[in-house]
ROSE-4610 file (N, C-alpha, C; in Angstrom, 1 decimal, always signed):
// ROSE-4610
residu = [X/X/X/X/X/X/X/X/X/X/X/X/X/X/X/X/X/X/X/X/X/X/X/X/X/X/X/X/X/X/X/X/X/X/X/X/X/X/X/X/X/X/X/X/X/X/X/X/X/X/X/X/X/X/X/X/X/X/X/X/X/X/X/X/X/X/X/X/X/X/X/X/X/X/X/X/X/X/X/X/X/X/X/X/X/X/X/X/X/X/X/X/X/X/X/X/X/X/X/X/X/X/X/X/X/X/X/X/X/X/X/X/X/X/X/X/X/X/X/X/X/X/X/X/X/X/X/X/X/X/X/X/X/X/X/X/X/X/X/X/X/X/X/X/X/X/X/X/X/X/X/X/X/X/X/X/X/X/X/X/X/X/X/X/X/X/X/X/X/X/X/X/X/X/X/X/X/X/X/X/X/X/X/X/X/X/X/X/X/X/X/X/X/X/X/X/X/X/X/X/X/X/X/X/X/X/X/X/X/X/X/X/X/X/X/X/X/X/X/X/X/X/X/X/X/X/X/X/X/X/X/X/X/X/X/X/X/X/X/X/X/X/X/X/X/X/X/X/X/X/X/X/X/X/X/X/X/X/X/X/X/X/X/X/X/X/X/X/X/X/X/X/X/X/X/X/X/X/X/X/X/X/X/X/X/X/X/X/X/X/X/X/X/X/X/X/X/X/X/X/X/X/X/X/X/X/X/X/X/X/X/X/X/X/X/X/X/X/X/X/X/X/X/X/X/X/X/X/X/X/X/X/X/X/X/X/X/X/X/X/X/X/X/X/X/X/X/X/X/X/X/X/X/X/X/X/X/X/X/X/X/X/X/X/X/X/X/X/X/X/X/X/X/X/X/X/X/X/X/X/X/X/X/X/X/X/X/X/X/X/X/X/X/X/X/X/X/X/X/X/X/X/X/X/X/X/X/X/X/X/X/X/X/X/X/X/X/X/X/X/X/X/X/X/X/X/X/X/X/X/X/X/X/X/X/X/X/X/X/X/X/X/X/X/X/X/X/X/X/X/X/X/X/X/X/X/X/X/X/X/X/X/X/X/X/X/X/X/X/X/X/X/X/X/X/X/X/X/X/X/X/X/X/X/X/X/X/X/X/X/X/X/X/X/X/X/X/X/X/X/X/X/X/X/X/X/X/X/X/X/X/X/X/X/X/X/X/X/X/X/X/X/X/X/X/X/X/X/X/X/X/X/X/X/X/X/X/X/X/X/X/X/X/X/X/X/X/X/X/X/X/X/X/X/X/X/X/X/X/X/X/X/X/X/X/X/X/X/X/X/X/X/X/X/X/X/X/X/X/X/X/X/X/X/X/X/X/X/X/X/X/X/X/X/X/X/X/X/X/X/X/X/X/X/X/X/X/X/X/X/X/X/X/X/X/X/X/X/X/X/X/X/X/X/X/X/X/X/X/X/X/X/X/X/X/X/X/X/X/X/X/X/X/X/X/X/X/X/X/X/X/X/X/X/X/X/X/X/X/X/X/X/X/X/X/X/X/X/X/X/X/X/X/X/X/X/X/X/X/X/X/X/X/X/X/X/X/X/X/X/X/X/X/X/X/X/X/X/X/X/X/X/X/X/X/X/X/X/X/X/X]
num = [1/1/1/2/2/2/3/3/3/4/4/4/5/5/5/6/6/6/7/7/7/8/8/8/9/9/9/10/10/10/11/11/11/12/12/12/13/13/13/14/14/14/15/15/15/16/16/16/17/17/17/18/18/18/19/19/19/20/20/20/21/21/21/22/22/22/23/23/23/24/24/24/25/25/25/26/26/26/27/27/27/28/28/28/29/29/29/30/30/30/31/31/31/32/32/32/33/33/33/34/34/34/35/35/35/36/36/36/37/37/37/38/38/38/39/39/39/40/40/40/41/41/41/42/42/42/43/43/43/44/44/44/45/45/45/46/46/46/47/47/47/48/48/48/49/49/49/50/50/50/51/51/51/52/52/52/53/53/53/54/54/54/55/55/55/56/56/56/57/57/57/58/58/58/59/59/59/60/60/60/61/61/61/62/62/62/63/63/63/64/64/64/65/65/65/66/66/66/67/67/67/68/68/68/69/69/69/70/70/70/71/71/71/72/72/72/73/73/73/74/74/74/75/75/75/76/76/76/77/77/77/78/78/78/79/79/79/80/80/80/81/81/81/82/82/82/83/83/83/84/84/84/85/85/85/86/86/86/87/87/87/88/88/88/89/89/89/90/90/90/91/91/91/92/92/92/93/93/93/94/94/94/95/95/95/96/96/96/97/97/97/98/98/98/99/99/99/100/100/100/101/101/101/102/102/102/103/103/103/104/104/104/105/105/105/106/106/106/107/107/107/108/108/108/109/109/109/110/110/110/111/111/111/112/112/112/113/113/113/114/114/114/115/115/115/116/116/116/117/117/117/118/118/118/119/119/119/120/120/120/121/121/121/122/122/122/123/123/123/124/124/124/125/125/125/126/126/126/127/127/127/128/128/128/129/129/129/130/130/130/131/131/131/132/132/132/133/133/133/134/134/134/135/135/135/136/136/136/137/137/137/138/138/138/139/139/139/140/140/140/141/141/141/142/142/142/143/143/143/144/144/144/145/145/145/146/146/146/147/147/147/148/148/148/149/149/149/150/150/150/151/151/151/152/152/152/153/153/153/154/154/154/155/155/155/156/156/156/157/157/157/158/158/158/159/159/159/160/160/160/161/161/161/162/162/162/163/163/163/164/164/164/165/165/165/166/166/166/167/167/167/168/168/168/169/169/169/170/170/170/171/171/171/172/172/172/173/173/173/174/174/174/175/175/175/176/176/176/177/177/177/178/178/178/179/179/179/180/180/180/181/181/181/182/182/182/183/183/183/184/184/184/185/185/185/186/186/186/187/187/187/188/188/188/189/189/189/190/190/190/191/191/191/192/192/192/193/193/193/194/194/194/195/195/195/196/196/196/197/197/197/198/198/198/199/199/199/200/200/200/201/201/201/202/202/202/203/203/203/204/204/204/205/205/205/206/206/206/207/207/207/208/208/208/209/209/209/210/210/210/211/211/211/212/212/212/213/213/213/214/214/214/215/215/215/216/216/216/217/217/217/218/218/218/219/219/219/220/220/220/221/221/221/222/222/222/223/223/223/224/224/224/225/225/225/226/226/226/227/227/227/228/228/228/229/229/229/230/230/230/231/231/231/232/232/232/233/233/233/234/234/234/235/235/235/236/236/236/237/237/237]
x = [+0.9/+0.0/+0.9/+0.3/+1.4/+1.5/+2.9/+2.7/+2.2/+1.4/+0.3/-0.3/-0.9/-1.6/-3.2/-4.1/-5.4/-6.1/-5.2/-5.5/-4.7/-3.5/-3.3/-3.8/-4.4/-5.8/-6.5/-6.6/-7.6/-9.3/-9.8/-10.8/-10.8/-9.4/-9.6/-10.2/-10.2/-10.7/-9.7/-10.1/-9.5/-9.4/-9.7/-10.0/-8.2/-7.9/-6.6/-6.5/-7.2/-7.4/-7.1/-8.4/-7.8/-6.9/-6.4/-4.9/-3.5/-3.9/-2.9/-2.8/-4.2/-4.3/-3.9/-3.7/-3.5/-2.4/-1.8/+0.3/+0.4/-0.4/+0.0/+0.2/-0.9/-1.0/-0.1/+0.3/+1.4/+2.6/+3.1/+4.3/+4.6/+3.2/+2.9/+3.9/+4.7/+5.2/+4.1/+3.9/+2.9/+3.7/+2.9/+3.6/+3.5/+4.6/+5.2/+4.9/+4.2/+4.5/+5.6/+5.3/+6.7/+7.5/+8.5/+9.3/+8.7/+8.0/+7.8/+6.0/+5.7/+4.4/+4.3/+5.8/+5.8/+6.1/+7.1/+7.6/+6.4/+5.0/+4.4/+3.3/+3.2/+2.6/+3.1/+4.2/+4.6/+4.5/+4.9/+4.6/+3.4/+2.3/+0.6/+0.9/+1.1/+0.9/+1.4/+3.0/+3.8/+3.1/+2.1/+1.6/+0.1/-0.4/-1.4/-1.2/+0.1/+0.4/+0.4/+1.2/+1.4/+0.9/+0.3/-0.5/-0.9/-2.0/-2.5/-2.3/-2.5/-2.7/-3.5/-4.8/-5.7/-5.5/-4.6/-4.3/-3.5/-2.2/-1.3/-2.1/-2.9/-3.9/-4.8/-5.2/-5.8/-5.0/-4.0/-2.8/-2.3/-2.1/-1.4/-2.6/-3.8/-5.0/-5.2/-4.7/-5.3/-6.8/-7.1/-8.6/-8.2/-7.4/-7.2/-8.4/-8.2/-9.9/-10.8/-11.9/-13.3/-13.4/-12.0/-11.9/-11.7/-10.7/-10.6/-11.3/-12.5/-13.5/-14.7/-14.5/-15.1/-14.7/-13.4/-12.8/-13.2/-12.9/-13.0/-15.1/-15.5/-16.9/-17.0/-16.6/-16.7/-16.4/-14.9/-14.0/-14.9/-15.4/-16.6/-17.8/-18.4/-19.5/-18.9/-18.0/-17.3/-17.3/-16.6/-16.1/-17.0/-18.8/-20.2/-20.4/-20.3/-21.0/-20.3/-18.7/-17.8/-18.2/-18.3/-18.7/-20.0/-20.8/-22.6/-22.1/-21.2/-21.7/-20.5/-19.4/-18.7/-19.3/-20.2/-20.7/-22.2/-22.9/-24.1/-23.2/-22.0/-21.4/-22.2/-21.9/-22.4/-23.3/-24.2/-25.8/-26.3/-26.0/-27.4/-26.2/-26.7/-26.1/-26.1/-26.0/-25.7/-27.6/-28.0/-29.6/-30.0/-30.5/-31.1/-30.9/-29.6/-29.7/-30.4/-30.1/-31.0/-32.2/-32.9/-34.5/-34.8/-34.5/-34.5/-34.4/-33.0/-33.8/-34.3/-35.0/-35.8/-37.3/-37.4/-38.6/-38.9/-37.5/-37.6/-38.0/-37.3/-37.8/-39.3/-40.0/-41.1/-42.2/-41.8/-42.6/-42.3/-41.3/-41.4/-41.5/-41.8/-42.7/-43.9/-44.5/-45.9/-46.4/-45.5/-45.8/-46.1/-45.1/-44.8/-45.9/-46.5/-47.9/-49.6/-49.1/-50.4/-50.4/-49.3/-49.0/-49.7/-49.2/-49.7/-50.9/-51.7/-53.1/-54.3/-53.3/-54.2/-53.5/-52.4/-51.8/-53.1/-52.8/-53.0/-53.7/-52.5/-52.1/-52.9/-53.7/-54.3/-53.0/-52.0/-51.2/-50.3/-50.4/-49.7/-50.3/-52.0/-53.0/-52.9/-53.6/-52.9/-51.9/-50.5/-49.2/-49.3/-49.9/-50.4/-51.1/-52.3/-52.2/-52.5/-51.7/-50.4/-49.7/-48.9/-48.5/-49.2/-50.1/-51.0/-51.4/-51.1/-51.6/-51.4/-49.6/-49.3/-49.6/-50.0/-50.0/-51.9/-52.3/-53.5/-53.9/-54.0/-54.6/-54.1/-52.7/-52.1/-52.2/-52.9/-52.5/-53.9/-54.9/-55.9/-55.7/-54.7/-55.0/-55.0/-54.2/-54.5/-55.5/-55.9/-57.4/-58.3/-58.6/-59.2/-58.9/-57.6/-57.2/-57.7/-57.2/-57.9/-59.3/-60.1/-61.1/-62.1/-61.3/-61.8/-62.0/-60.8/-60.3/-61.2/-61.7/-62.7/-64.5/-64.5/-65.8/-66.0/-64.8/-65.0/-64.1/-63.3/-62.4/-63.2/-62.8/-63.6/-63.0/-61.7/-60.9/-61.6/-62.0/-62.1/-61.4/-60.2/-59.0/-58.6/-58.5/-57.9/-59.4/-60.4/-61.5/-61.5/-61.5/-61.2/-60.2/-59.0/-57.7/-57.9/-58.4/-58.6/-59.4/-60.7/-61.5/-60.8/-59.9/-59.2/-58.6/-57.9/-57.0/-58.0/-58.9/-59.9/-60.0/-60.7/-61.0/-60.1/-58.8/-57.8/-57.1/-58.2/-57.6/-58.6/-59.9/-61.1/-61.5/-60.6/-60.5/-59.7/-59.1/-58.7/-59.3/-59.2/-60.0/-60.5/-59.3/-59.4/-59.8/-60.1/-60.8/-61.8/-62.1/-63.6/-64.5/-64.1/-65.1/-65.2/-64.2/-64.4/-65.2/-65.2/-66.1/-67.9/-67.8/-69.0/-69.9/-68.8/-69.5/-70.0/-68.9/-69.2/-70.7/-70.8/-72.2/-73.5/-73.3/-74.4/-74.4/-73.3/-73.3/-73.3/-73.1/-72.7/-74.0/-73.8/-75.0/-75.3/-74.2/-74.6/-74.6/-76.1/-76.3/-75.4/-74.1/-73.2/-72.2/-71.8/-70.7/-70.9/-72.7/-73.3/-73.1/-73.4/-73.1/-71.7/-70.2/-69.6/-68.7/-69.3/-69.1/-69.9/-71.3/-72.0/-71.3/-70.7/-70.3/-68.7/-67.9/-66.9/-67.2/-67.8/-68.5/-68.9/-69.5/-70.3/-68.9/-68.1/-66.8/-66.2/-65.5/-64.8/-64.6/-66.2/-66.6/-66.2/-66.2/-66.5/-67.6/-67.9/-69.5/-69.7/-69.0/-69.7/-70.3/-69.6/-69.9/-71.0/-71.2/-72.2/-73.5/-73.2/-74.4/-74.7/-74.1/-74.0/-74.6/-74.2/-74.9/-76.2/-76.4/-77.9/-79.2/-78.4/-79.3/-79.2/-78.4/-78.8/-79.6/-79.4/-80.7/-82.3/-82.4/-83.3/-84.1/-83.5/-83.9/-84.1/-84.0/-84.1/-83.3/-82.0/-80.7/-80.1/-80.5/-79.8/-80.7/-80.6/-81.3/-82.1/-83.6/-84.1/-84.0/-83.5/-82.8/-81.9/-80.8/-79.8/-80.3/-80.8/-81.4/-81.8/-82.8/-83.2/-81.8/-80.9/-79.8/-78.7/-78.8/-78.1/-78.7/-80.1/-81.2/-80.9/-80.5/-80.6/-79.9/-78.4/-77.4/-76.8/-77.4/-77.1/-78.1/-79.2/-80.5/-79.7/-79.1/-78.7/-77.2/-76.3/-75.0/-75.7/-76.3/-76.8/-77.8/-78.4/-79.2/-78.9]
y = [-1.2/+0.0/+1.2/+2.3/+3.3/+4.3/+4.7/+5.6/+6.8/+7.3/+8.9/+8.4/+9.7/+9.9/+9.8/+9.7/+9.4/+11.2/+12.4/+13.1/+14.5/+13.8/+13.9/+14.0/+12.8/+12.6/+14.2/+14.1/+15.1/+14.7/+13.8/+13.5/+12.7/+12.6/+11.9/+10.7/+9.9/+8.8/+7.5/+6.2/+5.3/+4.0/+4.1/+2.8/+2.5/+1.7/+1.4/+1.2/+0.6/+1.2/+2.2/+3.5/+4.8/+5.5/+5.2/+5.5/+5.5/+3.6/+3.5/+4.3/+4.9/+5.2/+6.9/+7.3/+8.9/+8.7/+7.8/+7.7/+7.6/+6.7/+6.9/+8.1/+8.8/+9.6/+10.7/+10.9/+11.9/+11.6/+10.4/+9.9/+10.6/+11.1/+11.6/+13.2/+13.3/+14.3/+15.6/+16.8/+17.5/+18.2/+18.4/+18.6/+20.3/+20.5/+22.2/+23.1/+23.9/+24.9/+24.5/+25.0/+25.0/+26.3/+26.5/+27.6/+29.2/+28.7/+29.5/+29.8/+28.9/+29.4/+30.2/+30.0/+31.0/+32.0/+32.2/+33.9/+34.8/+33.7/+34.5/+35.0/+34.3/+34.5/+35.9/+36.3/+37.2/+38.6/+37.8/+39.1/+40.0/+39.4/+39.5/+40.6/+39.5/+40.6/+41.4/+41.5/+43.1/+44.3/+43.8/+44.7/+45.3/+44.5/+44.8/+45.3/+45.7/+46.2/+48.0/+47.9/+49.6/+50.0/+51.6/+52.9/+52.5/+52.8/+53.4/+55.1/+54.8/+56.3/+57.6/+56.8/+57.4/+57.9/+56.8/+56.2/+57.4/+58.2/+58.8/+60.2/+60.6/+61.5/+61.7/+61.5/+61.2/+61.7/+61.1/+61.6/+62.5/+63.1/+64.4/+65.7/+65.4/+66.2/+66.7/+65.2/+65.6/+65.0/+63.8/+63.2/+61.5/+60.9/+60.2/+59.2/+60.7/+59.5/+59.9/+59.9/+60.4/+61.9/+62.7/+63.9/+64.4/+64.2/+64.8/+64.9/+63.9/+64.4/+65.5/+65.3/+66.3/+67.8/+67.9/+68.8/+69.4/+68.7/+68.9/+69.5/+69.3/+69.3/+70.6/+70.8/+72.5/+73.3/+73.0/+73.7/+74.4/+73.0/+73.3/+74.7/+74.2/+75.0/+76.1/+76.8/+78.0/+78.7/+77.7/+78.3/+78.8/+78.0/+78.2/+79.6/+79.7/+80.7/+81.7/+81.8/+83.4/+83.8/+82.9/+83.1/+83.7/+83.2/+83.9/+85.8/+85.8/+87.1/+87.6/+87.3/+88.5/+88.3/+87.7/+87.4/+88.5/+88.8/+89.6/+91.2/+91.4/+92.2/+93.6/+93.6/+94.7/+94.8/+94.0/+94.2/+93.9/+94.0/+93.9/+94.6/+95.3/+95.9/+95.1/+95.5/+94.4/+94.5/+95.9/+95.9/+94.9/+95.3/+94.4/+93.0/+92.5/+91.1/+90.8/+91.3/+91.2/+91.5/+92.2/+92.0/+91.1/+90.7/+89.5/+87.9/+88.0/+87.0/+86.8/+88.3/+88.1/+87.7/+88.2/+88.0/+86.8/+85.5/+83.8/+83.6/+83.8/+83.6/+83.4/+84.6/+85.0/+83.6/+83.7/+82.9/+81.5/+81.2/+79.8/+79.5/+80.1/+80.7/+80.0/+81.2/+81.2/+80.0/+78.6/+77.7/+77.1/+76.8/+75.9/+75.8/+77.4/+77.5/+76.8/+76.8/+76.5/+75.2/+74.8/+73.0/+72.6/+72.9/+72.9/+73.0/+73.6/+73.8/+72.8/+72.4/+71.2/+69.4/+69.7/+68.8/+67.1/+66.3/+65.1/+64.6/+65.4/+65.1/+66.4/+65.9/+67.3/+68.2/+67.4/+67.8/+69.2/+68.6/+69.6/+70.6/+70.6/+71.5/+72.8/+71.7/+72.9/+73.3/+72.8/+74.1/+75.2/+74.8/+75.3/+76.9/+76.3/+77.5/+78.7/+77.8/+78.5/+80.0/+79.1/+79.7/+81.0/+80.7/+81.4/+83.0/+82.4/+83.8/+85.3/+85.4/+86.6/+86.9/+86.1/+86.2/+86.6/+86.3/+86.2/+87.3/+88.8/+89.5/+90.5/+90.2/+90.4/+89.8/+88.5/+87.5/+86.9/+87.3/+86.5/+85.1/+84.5/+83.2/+82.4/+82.9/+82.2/+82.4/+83.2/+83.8/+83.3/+82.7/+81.6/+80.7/+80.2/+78.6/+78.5/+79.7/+79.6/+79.3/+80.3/+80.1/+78.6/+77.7/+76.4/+75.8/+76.2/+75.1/+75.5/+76.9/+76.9/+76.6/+76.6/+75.9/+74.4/+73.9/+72.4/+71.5/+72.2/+71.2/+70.3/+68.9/+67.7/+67.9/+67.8/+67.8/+68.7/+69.2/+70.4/+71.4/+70.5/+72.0/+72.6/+72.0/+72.7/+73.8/+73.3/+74.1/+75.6/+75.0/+76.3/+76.9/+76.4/+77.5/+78.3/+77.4/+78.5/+80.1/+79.7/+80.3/+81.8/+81.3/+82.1/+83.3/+82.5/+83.4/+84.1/+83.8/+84.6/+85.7/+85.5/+86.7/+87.4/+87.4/+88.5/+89.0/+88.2/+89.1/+89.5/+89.5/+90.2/+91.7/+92.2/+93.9/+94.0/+92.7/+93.3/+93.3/+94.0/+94.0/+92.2/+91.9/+90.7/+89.3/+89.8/+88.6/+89.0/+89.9/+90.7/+90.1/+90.3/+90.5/+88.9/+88.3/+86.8/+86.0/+86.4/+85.9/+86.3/+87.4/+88.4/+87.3/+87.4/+86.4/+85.3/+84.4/+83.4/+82.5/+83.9/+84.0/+83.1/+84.4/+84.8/+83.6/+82.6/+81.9/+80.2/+80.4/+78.8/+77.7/+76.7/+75.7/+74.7/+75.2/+74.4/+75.1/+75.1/+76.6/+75.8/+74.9/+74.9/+75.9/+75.7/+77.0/+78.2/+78.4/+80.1/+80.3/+79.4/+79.5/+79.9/+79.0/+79.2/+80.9/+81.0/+82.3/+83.8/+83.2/+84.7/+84.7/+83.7/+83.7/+84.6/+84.0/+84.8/+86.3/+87.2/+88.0/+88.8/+87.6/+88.7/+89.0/+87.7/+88.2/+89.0/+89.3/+89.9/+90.9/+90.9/+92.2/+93.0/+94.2/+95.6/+96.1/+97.4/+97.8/+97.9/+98.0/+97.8/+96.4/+95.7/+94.3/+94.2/+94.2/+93.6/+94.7/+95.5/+96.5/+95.1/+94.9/+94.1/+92.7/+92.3/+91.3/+90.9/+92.1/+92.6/+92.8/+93.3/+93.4/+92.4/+91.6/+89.8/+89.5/+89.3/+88.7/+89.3/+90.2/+91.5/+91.0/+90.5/+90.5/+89.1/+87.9/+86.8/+86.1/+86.6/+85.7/+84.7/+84.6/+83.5/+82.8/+81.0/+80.0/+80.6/+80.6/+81.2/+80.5/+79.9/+79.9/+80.9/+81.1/+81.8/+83.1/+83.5/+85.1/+85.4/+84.5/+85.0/+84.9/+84.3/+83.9/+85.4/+85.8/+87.3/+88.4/+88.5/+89.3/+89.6/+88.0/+88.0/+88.6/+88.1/+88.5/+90.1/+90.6/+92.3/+92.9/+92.5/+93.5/+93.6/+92.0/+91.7/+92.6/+93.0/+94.0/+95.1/+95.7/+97.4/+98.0/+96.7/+97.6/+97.8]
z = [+0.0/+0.0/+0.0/-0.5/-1.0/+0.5/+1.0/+1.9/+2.0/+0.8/+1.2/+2.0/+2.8/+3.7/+3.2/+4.0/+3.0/+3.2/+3.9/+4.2/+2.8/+2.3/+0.9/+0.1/-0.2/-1.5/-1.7/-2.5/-3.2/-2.3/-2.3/-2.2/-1.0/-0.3/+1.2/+1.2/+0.2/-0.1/+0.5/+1.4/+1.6/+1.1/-0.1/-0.7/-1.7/-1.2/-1.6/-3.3/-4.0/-5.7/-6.2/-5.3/-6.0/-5.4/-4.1/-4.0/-4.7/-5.2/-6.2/-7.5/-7.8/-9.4/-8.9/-7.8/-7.5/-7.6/-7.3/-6.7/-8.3/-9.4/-10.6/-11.3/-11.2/-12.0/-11.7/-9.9/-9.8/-10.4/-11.1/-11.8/-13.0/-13.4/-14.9/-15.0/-15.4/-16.2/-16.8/-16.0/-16.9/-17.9/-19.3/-20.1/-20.4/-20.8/-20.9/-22.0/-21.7/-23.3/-24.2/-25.8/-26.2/-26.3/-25.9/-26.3/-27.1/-28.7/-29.0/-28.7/-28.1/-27.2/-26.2/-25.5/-24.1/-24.8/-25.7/-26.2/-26.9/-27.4/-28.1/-27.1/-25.9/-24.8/-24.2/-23.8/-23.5/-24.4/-25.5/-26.3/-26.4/-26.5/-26.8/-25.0/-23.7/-22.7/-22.5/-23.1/-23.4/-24.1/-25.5/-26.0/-25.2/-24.8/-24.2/-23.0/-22.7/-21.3/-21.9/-23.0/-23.4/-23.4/-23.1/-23.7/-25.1/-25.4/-26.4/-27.0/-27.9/-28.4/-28.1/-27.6/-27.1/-25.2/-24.7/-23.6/-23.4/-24.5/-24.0/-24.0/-25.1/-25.1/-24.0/-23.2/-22.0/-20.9/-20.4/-19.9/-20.4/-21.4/-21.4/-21.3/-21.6/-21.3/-19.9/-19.5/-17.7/-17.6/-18.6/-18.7/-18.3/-17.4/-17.5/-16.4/-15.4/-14.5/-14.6/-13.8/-13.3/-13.4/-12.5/-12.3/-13.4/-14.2/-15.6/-16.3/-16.8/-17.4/-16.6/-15.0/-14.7/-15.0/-14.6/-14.9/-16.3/-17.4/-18.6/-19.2/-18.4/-18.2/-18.0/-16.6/-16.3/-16.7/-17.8/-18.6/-19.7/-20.1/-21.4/-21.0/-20.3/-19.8/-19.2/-18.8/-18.7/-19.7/-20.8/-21.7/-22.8/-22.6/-23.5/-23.0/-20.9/-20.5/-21.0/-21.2/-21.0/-22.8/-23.9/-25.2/-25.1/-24.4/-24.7/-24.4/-22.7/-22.2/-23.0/-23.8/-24.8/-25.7/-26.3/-27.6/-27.9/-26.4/-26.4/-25.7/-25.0/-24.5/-25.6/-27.3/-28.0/-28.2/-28.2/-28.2/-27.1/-26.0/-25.0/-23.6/-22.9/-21.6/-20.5/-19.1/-18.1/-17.8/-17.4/-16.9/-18.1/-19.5/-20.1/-20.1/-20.2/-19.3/-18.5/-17.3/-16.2/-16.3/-16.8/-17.4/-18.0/-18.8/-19.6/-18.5/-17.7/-17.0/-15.9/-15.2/-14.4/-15.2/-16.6/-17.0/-17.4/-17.6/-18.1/-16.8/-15.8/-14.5/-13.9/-14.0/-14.0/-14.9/-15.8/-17.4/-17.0/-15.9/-15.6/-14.8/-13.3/-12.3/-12.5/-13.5/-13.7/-14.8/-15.6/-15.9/-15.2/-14.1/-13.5/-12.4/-12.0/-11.1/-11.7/-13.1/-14.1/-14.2/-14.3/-13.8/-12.6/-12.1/-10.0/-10.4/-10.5/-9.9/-11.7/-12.3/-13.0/-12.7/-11.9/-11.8/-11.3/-11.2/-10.6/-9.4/-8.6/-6.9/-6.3/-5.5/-4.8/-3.8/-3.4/-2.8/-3.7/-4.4/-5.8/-6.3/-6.2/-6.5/-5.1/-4.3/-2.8/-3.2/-3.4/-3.7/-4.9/-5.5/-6.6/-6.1/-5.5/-5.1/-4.2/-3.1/-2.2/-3.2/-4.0/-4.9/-5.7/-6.3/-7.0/-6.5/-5.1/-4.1/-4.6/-4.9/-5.1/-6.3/-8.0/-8.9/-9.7/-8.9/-9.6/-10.0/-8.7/-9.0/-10.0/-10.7/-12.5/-13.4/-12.9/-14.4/-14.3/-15.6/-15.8/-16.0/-16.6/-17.0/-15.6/-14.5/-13.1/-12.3/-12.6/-11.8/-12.0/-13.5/-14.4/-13.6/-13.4/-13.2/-11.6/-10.7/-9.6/-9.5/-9.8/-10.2/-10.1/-11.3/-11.7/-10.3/-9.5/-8.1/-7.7/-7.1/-6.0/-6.5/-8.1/-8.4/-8.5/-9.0/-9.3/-8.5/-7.9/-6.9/-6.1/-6.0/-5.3/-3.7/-3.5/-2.8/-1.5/-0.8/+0.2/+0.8/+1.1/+1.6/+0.1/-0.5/-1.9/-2.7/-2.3/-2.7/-1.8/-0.6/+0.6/+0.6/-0.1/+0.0/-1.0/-2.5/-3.8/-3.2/-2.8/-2.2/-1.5/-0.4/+0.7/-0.3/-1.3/-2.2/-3.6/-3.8/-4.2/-3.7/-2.1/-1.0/-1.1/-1.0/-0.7/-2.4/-3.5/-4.3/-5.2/-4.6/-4.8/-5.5/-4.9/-5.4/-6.7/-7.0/-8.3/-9.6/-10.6/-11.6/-12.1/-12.5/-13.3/-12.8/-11.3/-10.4/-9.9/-9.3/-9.2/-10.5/-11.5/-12.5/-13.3/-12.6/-13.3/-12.2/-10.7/-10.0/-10.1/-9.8/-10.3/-11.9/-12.8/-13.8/-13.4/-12.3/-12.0/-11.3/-10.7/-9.7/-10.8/-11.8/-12.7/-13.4/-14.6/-15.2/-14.3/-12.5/-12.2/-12.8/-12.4/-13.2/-11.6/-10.5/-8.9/-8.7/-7.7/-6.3/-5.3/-5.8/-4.5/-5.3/-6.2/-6.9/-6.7/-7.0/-6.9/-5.3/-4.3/-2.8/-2.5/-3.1/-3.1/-3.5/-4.1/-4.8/-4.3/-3.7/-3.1/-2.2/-1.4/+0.0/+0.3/-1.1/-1.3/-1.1/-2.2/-2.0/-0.9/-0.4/+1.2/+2.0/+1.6/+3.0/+2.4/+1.7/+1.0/-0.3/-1.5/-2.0/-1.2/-2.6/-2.3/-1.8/-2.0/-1.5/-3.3/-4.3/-5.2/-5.8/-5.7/-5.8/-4.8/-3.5/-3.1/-3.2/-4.0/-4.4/-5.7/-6.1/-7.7/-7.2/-6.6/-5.8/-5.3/-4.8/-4.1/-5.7/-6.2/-7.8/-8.0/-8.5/-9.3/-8.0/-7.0/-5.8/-6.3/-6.0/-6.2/-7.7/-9.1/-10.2/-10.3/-9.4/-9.8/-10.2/-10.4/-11.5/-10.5/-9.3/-8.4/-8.1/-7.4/-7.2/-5.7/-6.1/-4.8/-3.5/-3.3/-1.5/-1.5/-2.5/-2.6/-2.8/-3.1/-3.6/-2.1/-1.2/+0.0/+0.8/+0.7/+1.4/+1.2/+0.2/-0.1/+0.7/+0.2/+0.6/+2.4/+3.1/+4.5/+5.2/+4.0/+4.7/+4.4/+3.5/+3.0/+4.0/+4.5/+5.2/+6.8/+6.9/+8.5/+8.5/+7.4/+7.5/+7.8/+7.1/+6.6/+7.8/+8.9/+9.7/+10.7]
């Protein structure tokens, strides 16, 4: 029996057969590359070891890692921004710049508020128009958009905030008079409620003179006509 250990074995095996055939096989001579196999071996990883062309360009750039193309990044975009402002330097001054992009400002502001308040998410609608607050009583198309929220909004806080921002921007032309229509044209005495109610809190004395006439002439749902009537007799006496 052969003196390996059975702890030798590859497979720790004690069966005296394939011990013998392991002690054989270790007798075996493994066989060697030839000569011109090892040199061409070497060679192949000599070349693949050198720079490239590209490789040396990179390194002499200063692009060789992560940083360097960052670098290279910022370089670029410096060098787009310093071209725009010598490039407009003869036609446009430093103020008119600055009008110009307070006014992109503004125009993407005010998209981005028009988004909000048709958006999806009531959460987004509420910011919407949070937002809308300072803008409405200059810009019809939000006053509109407001508007919609405090007639058709499902949601309730977002019906009640439109509402809030209505009241405080009541006196202006372009919301006064889109509410005032609103009265006259809603199609629910909960919209026309919504909207006389506005009104009573927050009209003018001309508006709720304006008010008191559509009650007075029948143009409101008669609960609501007496409900105006009630509440203008119960201020004024």
């Amino acid at each position: 029996m052969s003196d390996r250990k059975v702890s030798d074995l590859p497979l720790g095996s004690e069966d005296p057969s394939e011990n013998r055939l392991w002690d054989a096989l270790a007798t075996i001579e493994s066989e060697q590359p030839s000569s011109d196999l090892r040199k061409g071996f070497y060679e192949k990883l000599e070349q693949a070891s050198r720079p490239t062309a590209i490789d040396k360009l990179r390194s002499l750039l200063g692009f060789s890692g992560n940083a360097g193309w960052i670098t290279a990044t910022a370089c670029l975009l410096v060098g787009i921004g310093t071209g725009q402002m010598l490039g407009t330097t003869e036609s446009a001054s430093g103020d008119e710049r600055l009008v110009a992009l307070e006014e992109n400002v503004s125009m993407l502001n005010r998209t981005l508020i028009l988004d909000r308040l048709e958006n999806n998410s009531a959460g987004k609608r509420l910011q919407g128009v949070l937002d809308a607050a300072y803008l409405a009583g200059d810009d019809a198309e939000i006053a509109s958009a407001l508007l919609q929220r405090a007639t058709e909004e499902r949601v309730p806080s977002v019906r009640a905030a439109a509402i809030d921002v209505l009241g405080r921007q009541i006196g202006a032309p372009s919301v006064g008079k889109r509410i005032m229509d609103s009265i006259v044209e809603a199609e629910s005495p909960l919209v026309q409620l919504a909207m006389i109610d506005l009104v009573l809190r927050n009209g003018t004395q001309d508006q709720l003179n304006e008010l008191l006439e559509l009650a007075q002439d029948g143009l409101l749902y008669p609960d609501l006509s007496r409900h105006v009537l009630t509440s203008l007799k119960r201020d004024t006496a």
